[in-house]
C-alpha positions as a Markdown table, in Angstrom:
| # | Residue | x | y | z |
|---|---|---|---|---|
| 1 | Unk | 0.0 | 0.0 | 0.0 |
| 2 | Unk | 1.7 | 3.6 | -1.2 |
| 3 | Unk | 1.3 | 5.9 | 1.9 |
| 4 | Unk | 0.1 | 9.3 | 1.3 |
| 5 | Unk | 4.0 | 10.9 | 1.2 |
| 6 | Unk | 5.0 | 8.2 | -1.0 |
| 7 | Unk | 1.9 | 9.1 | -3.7 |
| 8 | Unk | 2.7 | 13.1 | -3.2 |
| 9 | Unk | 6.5 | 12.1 | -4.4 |
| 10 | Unk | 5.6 | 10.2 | -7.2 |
| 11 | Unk | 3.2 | 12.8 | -8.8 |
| 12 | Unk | 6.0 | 15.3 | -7.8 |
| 13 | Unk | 8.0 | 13.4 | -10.0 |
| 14 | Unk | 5.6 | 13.0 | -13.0 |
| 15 | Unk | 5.0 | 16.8 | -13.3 |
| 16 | Unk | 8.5 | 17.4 | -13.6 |
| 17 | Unk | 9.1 | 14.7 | -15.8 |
| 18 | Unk | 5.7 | 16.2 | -18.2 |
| 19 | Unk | 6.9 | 20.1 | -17.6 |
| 20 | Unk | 10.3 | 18.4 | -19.5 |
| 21 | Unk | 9.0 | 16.5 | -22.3 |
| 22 | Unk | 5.6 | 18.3 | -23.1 |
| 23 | Unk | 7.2 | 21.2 | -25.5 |
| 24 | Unk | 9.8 | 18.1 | -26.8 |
| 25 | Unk | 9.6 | 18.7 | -30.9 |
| 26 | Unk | 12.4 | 16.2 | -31.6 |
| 27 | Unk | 12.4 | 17.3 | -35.5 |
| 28 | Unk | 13.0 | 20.9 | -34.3 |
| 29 | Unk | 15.9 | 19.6 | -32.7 |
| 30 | Unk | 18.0 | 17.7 | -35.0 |
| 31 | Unk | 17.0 | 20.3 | -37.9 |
| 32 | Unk | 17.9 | 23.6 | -35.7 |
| 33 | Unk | 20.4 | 25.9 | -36.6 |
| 34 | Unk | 22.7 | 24.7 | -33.8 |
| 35 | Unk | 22.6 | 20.9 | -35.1 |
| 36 | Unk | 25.3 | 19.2 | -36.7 |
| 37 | Unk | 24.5 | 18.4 | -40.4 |
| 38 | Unk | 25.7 | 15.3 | -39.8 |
| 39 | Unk | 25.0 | 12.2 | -36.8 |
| 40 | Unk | 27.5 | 9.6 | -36.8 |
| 41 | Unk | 27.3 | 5.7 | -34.9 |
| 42 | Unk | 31.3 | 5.1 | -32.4 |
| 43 | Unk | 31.9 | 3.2 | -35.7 |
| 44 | Unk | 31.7 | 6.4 | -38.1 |
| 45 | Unk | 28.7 | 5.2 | -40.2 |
| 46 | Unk | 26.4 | 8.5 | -41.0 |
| 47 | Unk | 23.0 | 8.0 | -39.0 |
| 48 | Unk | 21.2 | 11.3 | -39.8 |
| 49 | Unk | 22.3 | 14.3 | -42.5 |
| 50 | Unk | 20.4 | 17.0 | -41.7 |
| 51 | Unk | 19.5 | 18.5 | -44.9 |
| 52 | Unk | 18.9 | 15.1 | -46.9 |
| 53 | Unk | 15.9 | 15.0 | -44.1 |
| 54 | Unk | 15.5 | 18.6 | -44.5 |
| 55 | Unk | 15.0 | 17.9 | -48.7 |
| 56 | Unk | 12.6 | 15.0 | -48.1 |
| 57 | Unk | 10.7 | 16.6 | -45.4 |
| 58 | Unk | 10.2 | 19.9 | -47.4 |
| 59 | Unk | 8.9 | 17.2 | -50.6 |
| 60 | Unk | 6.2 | 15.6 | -48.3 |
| 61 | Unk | 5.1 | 18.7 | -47.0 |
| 62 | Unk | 4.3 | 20.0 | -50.8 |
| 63 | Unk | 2.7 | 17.2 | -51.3 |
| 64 | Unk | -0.5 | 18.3 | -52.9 |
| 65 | Unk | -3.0 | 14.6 | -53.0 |
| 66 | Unk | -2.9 | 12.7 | -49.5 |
| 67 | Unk | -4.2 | 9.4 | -49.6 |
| 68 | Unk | -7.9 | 9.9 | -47.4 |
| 69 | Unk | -10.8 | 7.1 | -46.9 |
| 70 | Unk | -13.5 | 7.9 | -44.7 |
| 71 | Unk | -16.5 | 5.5 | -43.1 |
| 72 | Unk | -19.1 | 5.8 | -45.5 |
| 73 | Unk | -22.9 | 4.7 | -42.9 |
| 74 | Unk | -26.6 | 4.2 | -43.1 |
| 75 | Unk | -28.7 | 4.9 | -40.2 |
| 76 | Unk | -30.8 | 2.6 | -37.9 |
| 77 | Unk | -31.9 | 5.0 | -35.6 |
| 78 | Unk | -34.8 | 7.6 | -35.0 |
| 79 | Unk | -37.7 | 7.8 | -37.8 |
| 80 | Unk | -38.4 | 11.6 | -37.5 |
| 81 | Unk | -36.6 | 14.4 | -36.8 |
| 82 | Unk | -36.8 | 14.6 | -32.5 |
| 83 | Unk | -38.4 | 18.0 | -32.6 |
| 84 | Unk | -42.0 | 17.6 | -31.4 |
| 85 | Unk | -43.8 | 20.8 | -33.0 |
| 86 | Unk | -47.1 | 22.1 | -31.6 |
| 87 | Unk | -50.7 | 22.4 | -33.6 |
| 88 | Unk | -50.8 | 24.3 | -36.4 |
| 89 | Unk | -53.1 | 27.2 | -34.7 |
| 90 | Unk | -50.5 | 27.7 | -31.8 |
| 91 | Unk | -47.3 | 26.9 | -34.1 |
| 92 | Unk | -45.5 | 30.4 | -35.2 |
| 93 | Unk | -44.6 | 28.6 | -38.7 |
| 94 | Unk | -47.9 | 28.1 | -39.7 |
| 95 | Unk | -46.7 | 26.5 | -42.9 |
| 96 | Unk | -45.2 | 23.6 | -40.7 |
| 97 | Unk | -46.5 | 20.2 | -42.5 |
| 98 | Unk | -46.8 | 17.3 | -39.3 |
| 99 | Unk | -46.6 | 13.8 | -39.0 |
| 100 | Unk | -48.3 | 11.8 | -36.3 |
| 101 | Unk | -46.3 | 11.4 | -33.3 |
| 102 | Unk | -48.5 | 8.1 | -33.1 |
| 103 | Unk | -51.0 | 6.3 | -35.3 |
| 104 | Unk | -54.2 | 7.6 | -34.4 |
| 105 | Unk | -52.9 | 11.0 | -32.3 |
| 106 | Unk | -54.2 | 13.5 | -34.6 |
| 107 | Unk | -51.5 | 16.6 | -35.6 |
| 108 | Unk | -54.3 | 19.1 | -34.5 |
| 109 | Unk | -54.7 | 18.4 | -31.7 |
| 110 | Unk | -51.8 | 16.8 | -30.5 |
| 111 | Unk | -49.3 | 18.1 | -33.1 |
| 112 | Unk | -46.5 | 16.4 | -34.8 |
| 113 | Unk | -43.4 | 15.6 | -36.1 |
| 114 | Unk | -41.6 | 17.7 | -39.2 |
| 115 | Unk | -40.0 | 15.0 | -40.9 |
| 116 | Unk | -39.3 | 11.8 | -41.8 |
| 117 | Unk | -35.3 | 10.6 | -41.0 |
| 118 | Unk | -33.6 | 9.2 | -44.0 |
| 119 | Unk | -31.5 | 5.8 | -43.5 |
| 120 | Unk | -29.5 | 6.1 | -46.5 |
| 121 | Unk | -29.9 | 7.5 | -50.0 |
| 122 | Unk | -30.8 | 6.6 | -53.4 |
| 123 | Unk | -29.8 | 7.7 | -56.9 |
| 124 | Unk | -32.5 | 8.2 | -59.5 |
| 125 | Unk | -32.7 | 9.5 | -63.2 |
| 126 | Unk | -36.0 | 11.4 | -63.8 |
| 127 | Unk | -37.2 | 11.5 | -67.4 |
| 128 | Unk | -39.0 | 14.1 | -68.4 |
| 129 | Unk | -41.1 | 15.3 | -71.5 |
| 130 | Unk | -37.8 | 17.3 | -73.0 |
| 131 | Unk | -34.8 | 15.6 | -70.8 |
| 132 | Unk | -33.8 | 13.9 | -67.9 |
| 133 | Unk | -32.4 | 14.6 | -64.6 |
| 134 | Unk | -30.5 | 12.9 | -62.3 |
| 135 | Unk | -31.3 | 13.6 | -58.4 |
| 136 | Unk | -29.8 | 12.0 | -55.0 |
| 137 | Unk | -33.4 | 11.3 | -53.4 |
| 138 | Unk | -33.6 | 10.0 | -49.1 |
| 139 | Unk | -34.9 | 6.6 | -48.5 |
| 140 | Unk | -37.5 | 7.1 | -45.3 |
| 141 | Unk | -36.2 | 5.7 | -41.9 |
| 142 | Unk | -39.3 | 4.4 | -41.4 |
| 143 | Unk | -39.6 | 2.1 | -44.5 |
| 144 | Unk | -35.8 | 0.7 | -43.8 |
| 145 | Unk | -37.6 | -2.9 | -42.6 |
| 146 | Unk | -39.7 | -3.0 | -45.6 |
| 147 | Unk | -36.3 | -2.7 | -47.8 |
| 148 | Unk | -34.5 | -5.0 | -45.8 |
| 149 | Unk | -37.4 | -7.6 | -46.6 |
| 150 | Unk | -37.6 | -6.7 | -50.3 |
| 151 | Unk | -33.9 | -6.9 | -50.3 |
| 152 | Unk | -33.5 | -10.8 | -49.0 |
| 153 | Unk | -36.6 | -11.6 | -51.2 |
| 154 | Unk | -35.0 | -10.0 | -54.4 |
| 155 | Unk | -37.3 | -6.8 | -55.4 |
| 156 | Unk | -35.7 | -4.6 | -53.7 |
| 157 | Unk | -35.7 | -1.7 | -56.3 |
| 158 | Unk | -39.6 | -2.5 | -57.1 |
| 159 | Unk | -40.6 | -2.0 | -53.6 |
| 160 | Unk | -37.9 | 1.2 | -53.1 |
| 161 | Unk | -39.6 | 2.3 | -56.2 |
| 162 | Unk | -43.1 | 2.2 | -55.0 |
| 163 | Unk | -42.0 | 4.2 | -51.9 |
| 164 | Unk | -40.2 | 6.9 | -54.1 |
| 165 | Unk | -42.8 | 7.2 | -56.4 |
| 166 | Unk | -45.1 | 9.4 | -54.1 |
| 167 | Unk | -42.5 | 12.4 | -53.9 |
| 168 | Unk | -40.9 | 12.5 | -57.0 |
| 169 | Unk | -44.1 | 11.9 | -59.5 |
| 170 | Unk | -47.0 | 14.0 | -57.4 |
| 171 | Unk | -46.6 | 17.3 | -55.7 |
| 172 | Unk | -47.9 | 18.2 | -52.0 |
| 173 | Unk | -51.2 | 18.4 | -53.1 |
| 174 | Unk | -51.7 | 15.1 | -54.7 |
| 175 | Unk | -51.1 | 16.2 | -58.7 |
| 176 | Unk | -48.7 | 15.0 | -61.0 |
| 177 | Unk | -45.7 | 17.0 | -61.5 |
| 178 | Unk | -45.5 | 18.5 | -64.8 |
| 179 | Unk | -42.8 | 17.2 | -67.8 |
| 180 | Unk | -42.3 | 14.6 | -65.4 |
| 181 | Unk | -43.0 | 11.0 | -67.1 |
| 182 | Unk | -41.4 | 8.5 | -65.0 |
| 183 | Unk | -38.2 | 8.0 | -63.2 |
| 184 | Unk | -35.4 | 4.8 | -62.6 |
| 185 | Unk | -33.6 | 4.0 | -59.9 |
| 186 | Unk | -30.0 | 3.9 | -60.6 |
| 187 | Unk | -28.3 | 2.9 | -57.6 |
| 188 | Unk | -30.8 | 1.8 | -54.8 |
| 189 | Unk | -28.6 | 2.0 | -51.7 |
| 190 | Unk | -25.9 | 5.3 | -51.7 |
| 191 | Unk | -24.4 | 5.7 | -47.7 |
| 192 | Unk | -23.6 | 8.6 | -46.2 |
| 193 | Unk | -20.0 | 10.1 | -47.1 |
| 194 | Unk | -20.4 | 8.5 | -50.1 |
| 195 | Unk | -17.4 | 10.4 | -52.6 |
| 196 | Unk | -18.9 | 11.8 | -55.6 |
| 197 | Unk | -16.8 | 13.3 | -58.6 |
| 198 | Unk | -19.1 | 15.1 | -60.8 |
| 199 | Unk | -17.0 | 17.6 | -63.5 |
| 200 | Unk | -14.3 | 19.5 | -61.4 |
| 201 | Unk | -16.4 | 19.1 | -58.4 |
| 202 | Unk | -15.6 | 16.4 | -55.8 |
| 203 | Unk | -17.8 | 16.2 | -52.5 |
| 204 | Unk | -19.4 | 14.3 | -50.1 |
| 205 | Unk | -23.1 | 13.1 | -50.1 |
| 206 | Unk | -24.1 | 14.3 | -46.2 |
| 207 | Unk | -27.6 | 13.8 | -47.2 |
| 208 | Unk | -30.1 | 14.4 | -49.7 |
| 209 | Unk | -29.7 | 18.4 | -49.6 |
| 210 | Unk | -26.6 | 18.4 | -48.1 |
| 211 | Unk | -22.9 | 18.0 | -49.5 |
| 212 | Unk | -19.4 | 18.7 | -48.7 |
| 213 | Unk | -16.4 | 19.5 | -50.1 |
| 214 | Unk | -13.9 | 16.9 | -51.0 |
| 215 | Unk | -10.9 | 18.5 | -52.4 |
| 216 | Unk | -8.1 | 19.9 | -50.5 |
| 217 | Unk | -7.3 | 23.2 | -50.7 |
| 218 | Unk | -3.5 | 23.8 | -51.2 |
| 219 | Unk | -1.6 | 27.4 | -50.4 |
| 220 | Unk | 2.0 | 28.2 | -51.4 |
| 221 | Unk | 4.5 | 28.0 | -48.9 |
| 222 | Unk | 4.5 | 31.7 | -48.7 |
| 223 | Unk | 0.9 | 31.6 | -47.7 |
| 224 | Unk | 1.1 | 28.9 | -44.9 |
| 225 | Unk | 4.0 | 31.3 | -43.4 |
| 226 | Unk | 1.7 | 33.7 | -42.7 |
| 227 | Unk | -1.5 | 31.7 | -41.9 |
| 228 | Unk | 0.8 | 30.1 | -39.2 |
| 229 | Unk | 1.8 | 33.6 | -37.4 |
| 230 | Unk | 5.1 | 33.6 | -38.9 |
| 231 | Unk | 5.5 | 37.0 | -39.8 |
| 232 | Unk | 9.0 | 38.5 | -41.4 |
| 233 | Unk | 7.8 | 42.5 | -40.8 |
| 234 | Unk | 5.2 | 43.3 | -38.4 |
| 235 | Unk | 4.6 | 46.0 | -39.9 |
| 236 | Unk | 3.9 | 44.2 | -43.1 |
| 237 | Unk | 0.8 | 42.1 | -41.4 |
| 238 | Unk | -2.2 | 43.2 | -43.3 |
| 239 | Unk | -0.4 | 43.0 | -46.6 |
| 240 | Unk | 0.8 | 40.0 | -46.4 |
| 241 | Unk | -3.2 | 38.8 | -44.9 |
| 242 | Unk | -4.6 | 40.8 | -47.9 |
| 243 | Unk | -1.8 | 38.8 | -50.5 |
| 244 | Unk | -3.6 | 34.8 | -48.6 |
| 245 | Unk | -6.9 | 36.5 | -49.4 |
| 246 | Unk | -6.1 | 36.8 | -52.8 |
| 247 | Unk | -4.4 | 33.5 | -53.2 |
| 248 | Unk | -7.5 | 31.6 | -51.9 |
| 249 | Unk | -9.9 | 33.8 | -54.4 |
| 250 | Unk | -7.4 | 32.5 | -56.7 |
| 251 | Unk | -7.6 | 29.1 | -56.1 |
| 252 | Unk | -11.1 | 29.0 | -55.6 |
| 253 | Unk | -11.8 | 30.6 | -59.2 |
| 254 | Unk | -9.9 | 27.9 | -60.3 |
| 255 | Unk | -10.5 | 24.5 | -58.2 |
| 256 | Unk | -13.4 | 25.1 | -56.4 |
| 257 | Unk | -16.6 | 26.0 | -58.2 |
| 258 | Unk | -18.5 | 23.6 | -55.8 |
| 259 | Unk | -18.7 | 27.0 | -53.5 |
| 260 | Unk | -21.0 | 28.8 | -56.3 |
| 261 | Unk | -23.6 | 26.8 | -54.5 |
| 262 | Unk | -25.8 | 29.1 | -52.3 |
| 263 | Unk | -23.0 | 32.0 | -53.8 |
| 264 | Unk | -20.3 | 31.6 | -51.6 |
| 265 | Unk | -17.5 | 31.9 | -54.5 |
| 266 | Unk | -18.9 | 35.6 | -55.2 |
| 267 | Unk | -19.8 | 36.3 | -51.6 |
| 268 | Unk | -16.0 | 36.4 | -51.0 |
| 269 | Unk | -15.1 | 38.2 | -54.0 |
| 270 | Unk | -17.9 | 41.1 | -52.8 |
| 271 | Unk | -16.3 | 40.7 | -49.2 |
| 272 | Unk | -12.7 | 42.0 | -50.3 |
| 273 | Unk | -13.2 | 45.1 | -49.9 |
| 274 | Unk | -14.7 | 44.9 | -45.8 |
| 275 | Unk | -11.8 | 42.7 | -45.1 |
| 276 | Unk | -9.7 | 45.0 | -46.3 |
| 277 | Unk | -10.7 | 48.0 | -43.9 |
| 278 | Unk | -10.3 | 44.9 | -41.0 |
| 279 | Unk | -7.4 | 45.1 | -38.3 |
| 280 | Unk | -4.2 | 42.8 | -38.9 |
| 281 | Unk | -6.3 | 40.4 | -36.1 |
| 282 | Unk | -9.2 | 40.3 | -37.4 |
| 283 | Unk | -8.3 | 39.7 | -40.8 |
| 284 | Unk | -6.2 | 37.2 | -39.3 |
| 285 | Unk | -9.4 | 35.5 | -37.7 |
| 286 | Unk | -11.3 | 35.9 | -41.2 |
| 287 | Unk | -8.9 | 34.2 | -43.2 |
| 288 | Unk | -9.4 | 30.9 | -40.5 |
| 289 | Unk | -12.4 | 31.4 | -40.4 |
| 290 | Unk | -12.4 | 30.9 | -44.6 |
| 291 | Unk | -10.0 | 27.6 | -44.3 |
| 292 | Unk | -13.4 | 25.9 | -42.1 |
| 293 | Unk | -15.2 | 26.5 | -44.6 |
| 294 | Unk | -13.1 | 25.4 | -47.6 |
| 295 | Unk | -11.7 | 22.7 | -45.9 |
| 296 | Unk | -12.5 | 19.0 | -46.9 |
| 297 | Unk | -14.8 | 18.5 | -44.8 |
| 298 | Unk | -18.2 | 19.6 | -43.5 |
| 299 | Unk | -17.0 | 22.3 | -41.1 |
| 300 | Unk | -18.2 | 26.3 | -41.6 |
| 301 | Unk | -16.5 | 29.3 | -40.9 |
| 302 | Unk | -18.1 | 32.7 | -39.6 |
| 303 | Unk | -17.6 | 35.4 | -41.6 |
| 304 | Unk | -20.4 | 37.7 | -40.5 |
| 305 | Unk | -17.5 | 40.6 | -40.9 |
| 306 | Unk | -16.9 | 40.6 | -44.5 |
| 307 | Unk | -20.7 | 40.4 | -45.2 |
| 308 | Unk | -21.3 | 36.9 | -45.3 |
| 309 | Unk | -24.3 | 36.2 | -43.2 |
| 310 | Unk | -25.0 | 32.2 | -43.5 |
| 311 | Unk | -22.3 | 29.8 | -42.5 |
| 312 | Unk | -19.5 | 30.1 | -44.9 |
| 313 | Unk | -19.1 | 26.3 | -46.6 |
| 314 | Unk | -22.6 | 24.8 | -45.4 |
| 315 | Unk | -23.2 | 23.5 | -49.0 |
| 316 | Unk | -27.3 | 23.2 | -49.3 |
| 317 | Unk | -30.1 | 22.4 | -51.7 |
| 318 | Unk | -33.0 | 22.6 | -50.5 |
| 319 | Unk | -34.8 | 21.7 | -53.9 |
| 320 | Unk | -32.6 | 18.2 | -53.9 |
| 321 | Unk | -28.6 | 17.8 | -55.2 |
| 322 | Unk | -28.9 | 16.6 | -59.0 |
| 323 | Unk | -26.1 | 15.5 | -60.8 |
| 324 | Unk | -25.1 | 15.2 | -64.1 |
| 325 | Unk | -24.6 | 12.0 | -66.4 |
| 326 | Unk | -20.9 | 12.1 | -66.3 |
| 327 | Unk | -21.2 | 11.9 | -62.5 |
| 328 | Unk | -18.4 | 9.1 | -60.9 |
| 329 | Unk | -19.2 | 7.6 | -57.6 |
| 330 | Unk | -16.0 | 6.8 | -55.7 |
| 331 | Unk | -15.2 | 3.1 | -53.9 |
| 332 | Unk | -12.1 | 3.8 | -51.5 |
| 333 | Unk | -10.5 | 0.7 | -50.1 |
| 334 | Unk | -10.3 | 1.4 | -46.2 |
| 335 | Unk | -6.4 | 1.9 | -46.5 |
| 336 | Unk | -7.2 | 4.4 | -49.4 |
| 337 | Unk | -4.2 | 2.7 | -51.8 |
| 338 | Unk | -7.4 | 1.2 | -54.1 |
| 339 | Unk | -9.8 | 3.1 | -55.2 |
| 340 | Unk | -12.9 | 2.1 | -58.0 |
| 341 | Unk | -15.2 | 4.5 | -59.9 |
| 342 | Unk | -17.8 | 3.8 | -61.4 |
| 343 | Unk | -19.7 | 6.2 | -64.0 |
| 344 | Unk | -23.6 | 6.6 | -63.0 |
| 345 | Unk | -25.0 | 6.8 | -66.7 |
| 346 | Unk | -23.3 | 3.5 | -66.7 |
| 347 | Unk | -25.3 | 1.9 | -64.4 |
């Protein structure tokens, strides 16, 4: 049993062993002006040259395509969205349509539900009197068991097509849509982060109305200097913030028309010129703010000071994401070395 001034001497110890070791950056310290270029074994043989390491490490770090391979998940969870919303006569959005909360419990008078949750996705073409469309579509939680029964049985896509059939060939009121003749289902079960090249655009299926982007953004060297705090004239700080502002317009104009969805590509042009009348820190805290948003994945940034209102890089539809016929959906092996893409028209 460790007595109580045995226990104080051991965490004594830890601390100072942490306040030691915490800060260690063992790179920083065989790269560091004050290291040898060269580390030799007692027998002379060269262990470690400095700037050989210092060549390959600057290569890697340029590297522009990482290999990435994300879980891609259906749900099996709630059926509606949790929110329980009052009857329509006390319910500020009077526009609100309601599902039961339970067979028989009317919506006014008990109220309701929003929505349906989606367990997965679906892919379908619509054909329609002049053309054809092709539209990502949510498979209702609550008809999962149904599939899963149609799917050991061998109709799957008959039954999925009877339950889609409803909201893509009728309106809310009951009448057929009009131009629209009939529709096909072209992949039946699409998961969530499912990779989607379509054109220059590469993303991530979040749902049926949301995406993300997939493509990294990559900055010059010169760029990263500053966006790390690395600056070589203070007095130089909100030119050099103003020159990454550009560089990412720049980019973006050339890599990233994904964010002309809901206008954030021209948002940030327009924005320019209120960043520019920013303080070094606050411009600083802008151009972050702008690398959540762009990054490759689904996180925003809050650029309310520049004029852009929404969260910068939430990437919506409300009317649906369609895609176009030369649309490739992306198979990543977990270890991301194998990849397989298969073209949607071709399916």
């Amino acid at each position: 049993m460790v007595n109580l001034k045995s226990l104080v001497l051991i965490l004594k110890k830890e601390n100072e062993i942490l306040k030691k070791t915490k800060n260690f950056d063992f790179v920083a310290k065989l790269l560091g002006s004050k290291a040898p270029n060269e580390i030799r074994s007692q027998q002379g043989k060269v262990l470690f040259e400095k700037n050989k390491i210092r060549l390959q490490l600057n290569k890697a770090y340029n590297y522009k395509y990482m290999l990435v391979s994300r879980d891609t998940t259906t749900k099996n969870q709630e059926m509606f969205g949790m929110t329980i919303y009052p009857r329509a006569e006390r319910d500020i959005a009077k526009s609100r349509k309601l599902i039961e909360k339970r067979k028989g419990f009317s919506t006014d008078i008990y109220g309701g539900y929003t929505g349906t949750a989606a367990a997965y996705m679906a892919i379908v073409r619509i054909n329609k009197t002049k053309s054809s469309q092709y539209k990502v579509i949510a498979v209702p939680m609550t008809k999962r068991a149904i599939l899963n029964k149609a799917e050991k049985e061998g109709n799957y896509e008959k039954i999925l097509k009877q339950i889609l059939s409803p909201s893509i060939l009728y309106n809310d009121k009951g009448k057929r849509k009009a131009g629209v003749i009939s529709f096909d289902i072209i992949k039946g079960k699409v998961p969530y982060n499912q990779v989607v090249q379509d054109g220059n655009k590469k993303f991530l299926l979040k749902s049926a109305i949301y995406l993300c982007n997939a493509k990294q953004l990559v900055l010059s060297e010169e760029a990263m200097r500053v966006i790390t705090g690395h600056w070589l004239d203070s007095d130089k700080q909100d030119q050099e913030l103003l020159d990454v502002y550009d560089e990412i317009l720049e980019k973006i104009d050339r890599y990233l028309p994904l964010f002309d969805i809901r206008d954030f590509r021209n948002k940030l042009h327009k924005g320019r010129e209120k960043f520019l009348k920013l303080n070094a820190e606050d411009k600083f805290k802008a151009i972050i703010q702008i690398l959540k948003g762009l990054h490759d994945n689904s996180d925003t940034g809050e650029l309310k000071d520049i004029g852009i209102t929404v969260p910068f890089g939430q990437l919506q539809n409300n009317s649906g994401i369609t895609l176009s016929s030369d649309t490739i959906l992306v198979y990543k092996s977990p270890t991301g070395l194998f990849e397989k893409r298969v073209k949607i028209s071709s399916l």
